[in-house]
N, C-alpha and C positions, 0 to 999 in steps of 0.2 A: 501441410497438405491434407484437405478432404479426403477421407475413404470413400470413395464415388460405389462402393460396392455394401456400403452401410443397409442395413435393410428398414425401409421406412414404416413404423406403425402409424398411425395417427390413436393417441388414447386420449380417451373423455368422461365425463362420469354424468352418468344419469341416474341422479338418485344415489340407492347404494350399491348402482352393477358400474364397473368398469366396461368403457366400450373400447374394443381394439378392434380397428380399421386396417387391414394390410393395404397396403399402396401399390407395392408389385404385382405385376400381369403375373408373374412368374415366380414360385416359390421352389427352387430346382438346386440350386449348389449348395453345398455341402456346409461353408463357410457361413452362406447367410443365416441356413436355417440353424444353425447352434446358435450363432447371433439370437434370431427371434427366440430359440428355446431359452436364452439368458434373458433375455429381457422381459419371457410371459411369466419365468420361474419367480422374478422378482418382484411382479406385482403381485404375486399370488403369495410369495414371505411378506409382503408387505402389508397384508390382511391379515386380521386374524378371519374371519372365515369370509372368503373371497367370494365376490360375485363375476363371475365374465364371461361376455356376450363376443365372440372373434366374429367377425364380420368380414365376409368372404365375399364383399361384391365386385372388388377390381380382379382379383385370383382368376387365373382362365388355366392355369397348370403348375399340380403340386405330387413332389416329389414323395416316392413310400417312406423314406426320413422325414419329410416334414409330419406323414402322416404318425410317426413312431413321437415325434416330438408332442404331437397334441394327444394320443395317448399319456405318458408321462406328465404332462399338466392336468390331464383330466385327473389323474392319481393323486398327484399333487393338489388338488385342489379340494380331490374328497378328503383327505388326509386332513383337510384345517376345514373340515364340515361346511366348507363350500360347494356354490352350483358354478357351472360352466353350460353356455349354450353356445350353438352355431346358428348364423346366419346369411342370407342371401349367396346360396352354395349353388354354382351353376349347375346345369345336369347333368354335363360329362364326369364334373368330379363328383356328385353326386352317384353318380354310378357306379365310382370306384369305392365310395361310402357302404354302401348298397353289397359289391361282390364282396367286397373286406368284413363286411358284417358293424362296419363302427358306427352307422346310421342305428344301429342296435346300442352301441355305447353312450354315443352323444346326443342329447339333448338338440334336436336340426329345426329351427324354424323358417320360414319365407321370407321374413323380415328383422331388422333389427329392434322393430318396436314389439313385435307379439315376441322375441328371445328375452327381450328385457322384462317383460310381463312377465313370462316364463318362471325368471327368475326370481319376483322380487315376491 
C-alpha cells in the first residue's frame, strides 16, 4: 500500500545548486514535516558543501515546526560550508519570516532563478 500522506518534493539540479520544489499547499502535520526534514538532511550529507535553493511556490501554509526544520538545515548546511536560499515565498508566510526575524537568517529571493544566482 502507498503512503498517500508521503510528502512530495520535486528535486533537480541546476548546475551545482539542488533545487527543491514542495508540492504541498500545506506543510502543517507533524509526520510529514520530519519526513521532508529527513529527506533535506540527506541531500545536504550528500554534499560535501551543499547548495540549495527550497522553492516555496505551491506552500500557502506552514507550520512553526516546519519552520524549526529549515532552521536546522540552514545549520546544517553551514556546517559542510554550504549556501541555502529561499524562493517564491508568499506574503502571508513571508510575514511570519519577517515577525520570526528568519528573513534575517535566510538567504529569501522572488525567484528561483535570482536564489540559484544567489548561490552559485
Amino acid at each position: 500500500m502507498v503512503d498517500e500522506q508521503q510528502p512530495k518534493l520535486r528535486i533537480r539540479r541546476q548546475g551545482k545548486v539542488q533545487v527543491v520544489e514542495f508540492e504541498d499547499r500545506k506543510i502543517l502535520e507533524e509526520m510529514i514535516i520530519t519526513q521532508i526534514g529527513e529527506q533535506l538532511s540527506g541531500l545536504v550529507e550528500a554534499e560535501p558543501e551543499p547548495r540549495l535553493v527550497l522553492d516555496f511556490r505551491n506552500v500557502e501554509h506552514l507550520s512553526s515546526a516546519a519552520l524549526g526544520v529549515l532552521i536546522t538545515l540552514s545549520k546544517q548546511v553551514a556546517e559542510r560550508q554550504g549556501k541555502m536560499a529561499l524562493a517564491n515565498i508568499q506574503p502571508q508566510i513571508y510575514e511570519v519570516f519577517k515577525i520570526t526575524r528568519l528573513n534575517k537568517l535566510f538567504t529569501i529571493q522572488n525567484t528561483t532563478d535570482a536564489a540559484v544566482q544567489a548561490l552559485a
